[in-house]
N, C-alpha and C positions, 0 to 999 in steps of 0.2 A: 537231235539225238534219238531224239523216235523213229526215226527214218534210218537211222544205222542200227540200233535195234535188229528192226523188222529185216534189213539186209543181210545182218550177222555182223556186225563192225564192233557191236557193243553188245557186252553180254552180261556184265556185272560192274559192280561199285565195290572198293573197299579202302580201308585206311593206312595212312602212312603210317610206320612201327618205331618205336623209339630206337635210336640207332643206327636209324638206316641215313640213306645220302640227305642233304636238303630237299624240301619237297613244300618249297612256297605256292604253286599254281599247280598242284598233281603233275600227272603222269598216264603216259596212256601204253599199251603192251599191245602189241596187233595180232600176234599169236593167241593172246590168252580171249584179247578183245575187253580187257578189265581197264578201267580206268580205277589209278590208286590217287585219292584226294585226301589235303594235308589235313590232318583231326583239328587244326587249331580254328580251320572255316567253319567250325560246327559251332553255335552257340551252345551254352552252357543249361540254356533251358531254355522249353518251347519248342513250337515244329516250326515256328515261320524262317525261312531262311534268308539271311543276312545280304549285304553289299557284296562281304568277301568272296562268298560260297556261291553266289552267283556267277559273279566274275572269274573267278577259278571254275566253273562250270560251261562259260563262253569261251574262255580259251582252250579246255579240252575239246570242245565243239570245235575249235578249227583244227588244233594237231588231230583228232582224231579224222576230220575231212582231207587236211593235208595227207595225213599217213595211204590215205587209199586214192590220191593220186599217182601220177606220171608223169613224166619228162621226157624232153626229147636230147641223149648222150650224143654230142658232136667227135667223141670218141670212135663206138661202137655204130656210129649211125642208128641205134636202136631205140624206139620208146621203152624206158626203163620204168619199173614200178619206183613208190617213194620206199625206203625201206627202214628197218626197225633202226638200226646205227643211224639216220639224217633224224629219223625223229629221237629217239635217247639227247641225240647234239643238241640239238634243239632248245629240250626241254630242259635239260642239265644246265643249259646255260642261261636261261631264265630262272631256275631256281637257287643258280649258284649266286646272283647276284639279289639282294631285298632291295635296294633302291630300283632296278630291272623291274623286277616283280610286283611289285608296288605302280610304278607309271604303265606297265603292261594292264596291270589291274583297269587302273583311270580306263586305257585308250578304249577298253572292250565294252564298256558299260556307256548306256547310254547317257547324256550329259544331262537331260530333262525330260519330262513326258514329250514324246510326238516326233523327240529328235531321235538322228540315229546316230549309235555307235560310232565314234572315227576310224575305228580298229575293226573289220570282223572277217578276214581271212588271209592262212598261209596259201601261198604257193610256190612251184618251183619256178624259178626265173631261167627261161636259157634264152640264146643268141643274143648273149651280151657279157661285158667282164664286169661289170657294176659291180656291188659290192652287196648289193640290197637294190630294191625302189619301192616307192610306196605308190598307189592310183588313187588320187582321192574321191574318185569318180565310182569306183568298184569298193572302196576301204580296204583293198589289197595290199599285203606288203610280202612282195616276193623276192625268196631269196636263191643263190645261187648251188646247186645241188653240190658241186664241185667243193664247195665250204662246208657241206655237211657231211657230205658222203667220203669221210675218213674217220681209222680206228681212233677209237676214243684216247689213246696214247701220246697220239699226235694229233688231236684235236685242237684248235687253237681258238680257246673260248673267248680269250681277250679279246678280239678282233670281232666275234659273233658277238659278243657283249655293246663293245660300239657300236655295231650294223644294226641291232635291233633295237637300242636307243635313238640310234640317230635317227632310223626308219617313224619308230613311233614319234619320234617330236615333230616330225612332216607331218602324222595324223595329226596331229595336234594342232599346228599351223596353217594346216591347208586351210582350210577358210579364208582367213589372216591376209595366208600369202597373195591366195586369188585375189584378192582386195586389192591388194598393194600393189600385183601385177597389172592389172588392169587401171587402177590409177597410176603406174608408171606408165603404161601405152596410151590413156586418154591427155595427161600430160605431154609426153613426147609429141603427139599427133598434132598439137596445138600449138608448139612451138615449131614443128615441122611447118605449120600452115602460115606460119605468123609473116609478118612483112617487114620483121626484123634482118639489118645485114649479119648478123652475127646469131646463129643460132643453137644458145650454152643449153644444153642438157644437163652439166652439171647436179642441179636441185634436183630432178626426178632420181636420175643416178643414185646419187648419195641416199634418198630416201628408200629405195629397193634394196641398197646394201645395208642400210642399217636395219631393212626390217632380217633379212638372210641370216645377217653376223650372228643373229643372238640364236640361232639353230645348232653351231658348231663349240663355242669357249666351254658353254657350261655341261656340254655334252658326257665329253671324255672325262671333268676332274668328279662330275658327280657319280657315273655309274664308275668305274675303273677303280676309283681311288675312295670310293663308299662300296663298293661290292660285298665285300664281307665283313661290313660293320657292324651287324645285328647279332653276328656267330662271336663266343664267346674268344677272349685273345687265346692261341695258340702257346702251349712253352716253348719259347725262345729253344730254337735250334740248334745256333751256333754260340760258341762261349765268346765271352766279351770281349772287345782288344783293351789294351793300356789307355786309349781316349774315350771309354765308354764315359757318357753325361748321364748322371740317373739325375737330375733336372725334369721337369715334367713340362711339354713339348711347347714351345709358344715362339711366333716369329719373332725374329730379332731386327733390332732397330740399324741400319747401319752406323749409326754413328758408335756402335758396339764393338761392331766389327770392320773398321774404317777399309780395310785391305779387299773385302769379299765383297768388290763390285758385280754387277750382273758378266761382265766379262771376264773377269778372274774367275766367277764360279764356272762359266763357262769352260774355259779351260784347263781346271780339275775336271770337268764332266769329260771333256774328251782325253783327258790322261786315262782316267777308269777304261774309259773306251776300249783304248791303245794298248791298256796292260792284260786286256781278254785274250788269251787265245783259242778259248772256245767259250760259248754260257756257261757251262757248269762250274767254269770260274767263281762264275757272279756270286757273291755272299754278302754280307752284310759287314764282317769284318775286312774283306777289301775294299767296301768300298768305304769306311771308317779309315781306314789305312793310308789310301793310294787318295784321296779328296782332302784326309785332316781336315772332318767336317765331325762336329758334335751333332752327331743324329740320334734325332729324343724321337724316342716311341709316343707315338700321338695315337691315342685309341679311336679317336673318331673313324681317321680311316684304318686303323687296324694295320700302321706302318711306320716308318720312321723317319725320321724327315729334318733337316733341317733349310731353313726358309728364314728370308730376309725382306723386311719393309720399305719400300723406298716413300717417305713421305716427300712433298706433298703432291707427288702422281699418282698416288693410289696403287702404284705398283707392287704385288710379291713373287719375288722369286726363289723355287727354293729347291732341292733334290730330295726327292722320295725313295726308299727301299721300298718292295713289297713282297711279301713271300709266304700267305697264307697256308699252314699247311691243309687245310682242309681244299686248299685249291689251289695247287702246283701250281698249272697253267698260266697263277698269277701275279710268277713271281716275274719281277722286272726291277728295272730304275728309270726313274724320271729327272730329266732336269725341267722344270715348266714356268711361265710366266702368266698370273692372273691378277687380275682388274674389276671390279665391280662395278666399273661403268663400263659396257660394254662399246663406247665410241672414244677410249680414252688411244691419244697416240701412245705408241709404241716407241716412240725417238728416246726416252729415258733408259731405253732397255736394251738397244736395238743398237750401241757403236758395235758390238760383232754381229752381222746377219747374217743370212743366209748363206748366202757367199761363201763366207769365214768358214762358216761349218761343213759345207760342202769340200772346200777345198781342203781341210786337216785332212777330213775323211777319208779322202780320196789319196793323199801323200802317207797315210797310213796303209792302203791298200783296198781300200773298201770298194765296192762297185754300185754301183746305182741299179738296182732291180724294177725295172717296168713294169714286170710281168706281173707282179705284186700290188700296184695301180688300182685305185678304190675309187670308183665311179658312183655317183646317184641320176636322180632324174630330179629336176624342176618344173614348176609351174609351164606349163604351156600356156600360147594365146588363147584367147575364147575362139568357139566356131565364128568363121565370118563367112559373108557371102561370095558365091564366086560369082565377079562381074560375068562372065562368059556363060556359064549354067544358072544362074540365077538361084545355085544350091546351098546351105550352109555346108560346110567345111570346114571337120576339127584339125589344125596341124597335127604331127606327128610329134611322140614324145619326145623330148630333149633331155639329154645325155652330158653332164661335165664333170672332168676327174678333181675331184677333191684334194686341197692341197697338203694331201699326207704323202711323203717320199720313204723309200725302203733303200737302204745300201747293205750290202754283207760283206761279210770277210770270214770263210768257213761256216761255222753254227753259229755265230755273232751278227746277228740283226738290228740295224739302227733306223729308229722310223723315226722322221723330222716332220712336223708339223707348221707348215710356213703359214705368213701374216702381212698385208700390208703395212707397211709403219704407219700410214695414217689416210684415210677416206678422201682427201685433197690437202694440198693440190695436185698435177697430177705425177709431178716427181718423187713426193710422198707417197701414193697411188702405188706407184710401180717399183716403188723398192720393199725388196722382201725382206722381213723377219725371222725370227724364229718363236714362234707359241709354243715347241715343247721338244725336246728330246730325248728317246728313251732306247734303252735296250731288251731284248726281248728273248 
């Protein structure tokens, strides 16, 4: 920061004002060159400064590095500067979410004396459609300008809200994962070697996927569906329909509600679907309406929800409203399936899969969007030597699409989120699920 000082980048400190937008991690202006930091980072007395006001000070440190970079636009052919709209997006969308802002916080700060940071810079990501990637090697997590570089009207912060959780929970795992990967490839190699006829991979397998899995389930229900939990509740928008429950929010047992199995809720969810003919449809009381689903306002997520328990799988499944007015962008519906063991099958949940849903969708008219496809990066192998140069040699990084899918039908967006049914065997393995679907 003394170094953008002295270049002109940074020219002043001041405080966030009561009124103004959320401002959990500041804000930086590249015009003014002012970085605005939230008053709450301030102890209350004393000059020594805190964990917060640190960390909220490393992450300015990189929006502010980020903002005076460039990219290279596969548009215009041109190196383009970063500009004030990619950073606003940015930062808006880190502040718009306290559980975001909060793990942001962790990833910047270093975890002990001597260690470093797992988080300590933006940049722009080009020649590639990913959605994010993180380097664990650099503590890089770069993202795609194309996601930033739109009016904040049509901003779509839900989506930037995943990509920078998901990104950070790779800072967070790299370690982990290197471990894992390379005890899957010292494993493999040795089964490879072995003088067994039959050579099962199985066990390594399984153990690389179950260290992966636990990167993705708790991803999306903690930032998305905690995002603006901290912000006080909104007044209720829309006036109540004839099945309003003021019941206070709590899953229900099926034996409650014998008829609303995981597939019949399914199939109220794609009724709601089918009855959109465009988002602005979407409200609270159709989807009260058109599901005939008692949805209790549950404050934790700041949503409304009704959800069902399947004992003794550990299963719930349940459809969320969300419609924060303090952040439009986040308003949607979810149908989702979650488990607290993160190795538990999916077979209780799972007579409609993927399949199922794909093919309603698609006899409703909907299209499958590629173009929409959300890529990450994984672990690579360690440098090895090359037999022939006698040089080490790091592979190149690896590249796989996430199993989120996108179908539309006009301004009606449906993202499904697939699942194996269960880690083996291998027909288990290869039949898909469904972990979540939403409209957006």
């Amino acid at each position: 920061m003394n170094q953008a000082a002295v270049d002109g980048h940074l020219k002043g400190f001041t405080l966030s004002q009561a009124g103004a937008q959320p401002n959990l991690t500041g804000t930086y202006d590249k015009a003014s060159g002012v970085v605005t930091l939230p008053s709450n980072s301030f102890a209350p007395t004393g000059t020594t400064a805190g964990a917060d006001l640190s960390a909220v000070l490393r992450l300015q440190d990189m929006a502010l590095r980020f903002a005076q970079s460039d990219y290279d636009d596969p548009v215009s052919k041109l190196r383009l500067p970063v500009t004030q709209e990619m950073v606003n997006n940015l930062q808006s969308t880190i502040n718009g979410s306290p559980t975001l802002a909060q793990e942001m916080k962790k990833a910047v700060t270093p975890p002990g004396p001597g260690q470093a940071a797992p988080l300590q810079h933006f940049a722009p990501l080009s020649g590639t459609v990913a959605g994010g990637t993180y380097d664990g090697d650099t503590k890089t997590m770069s993202l795609p300008p194309s996601s930033l570089a739109v009016p904040s009207s049509r901003f779509n912060s839900v989506d930037m809200t995943f990509v920078l959780g998901h990104e950070t929970q790779h800072a967070f795992n790299h370690a982990g994962m290197t471990t894992a990967s390379q005890s899957f490839n010292t494993e493999a190699l040795q089964i490879a070697q072995s003088n067994s006829l039959a050579h099962d991979y199985t066990g390594p397998i399984e153990r690389l996927i179950r260290g992966s899995r636990k990167l993705t389930l708790p991803i999306f229900a903690a930032l998305v569906l905690a995002a603006c939990a901290q912000f006080p509740a909104p007044t209720p928008e829309e006036p109540k329909p004839m099945n309003t429950s003021t019941e206070t929010y709590r899953p229900h047992m099926l034996d409650e509600y014998p008829d609303l199995t995981p597939e019949e809720m399914g199939r109220r969810m794609l009724k709601l679907i089918d009855s959109l003919n465009s988002f602005d449809e979407l409200s609270l009381e159709r989807v009260r309406r058109v599901t005939q689903l008692r949805m209790a306002y549950a404050p934790a997520g700041d949503l409304y929800s009704f959800t069902v328990h399947l004992p003794p799988s550990g299963w719930y499944y349940g459809i969320d409203y969300h419609n924060n007015l303090r952040s439009p962008n986040l308003k949607g519906v979810t149908y989702q399936f979650l488990n607290d063991d993160d190795s538990a099958r999916m077979t209780p949940v799972c007579a409609m899969d993927y399949d199922a849903y794909v093919t309603a969708l698609k006899d409703m008219g909907f299209q499958e969007r590629e173009d929409m496809a959300q890529y990450e990066t994984y672990p690579t192998l360690p440098p090895r030597r090359n037999e022939n140069t006698g040089l080490l040699e790091t592979p190149p990084p690896n590249f796989r699409r996430l199993p989120v899918y996108f179908f539309a039908r006009k301004s009606v967006v449906v993202q499904i989120t697939r699942w194996r049914e269960a880690d083996a065997p291998d027909e288990k393995l290869r039949h898909a699920c469904v972990q979540s679907i939403a409209v957006r």
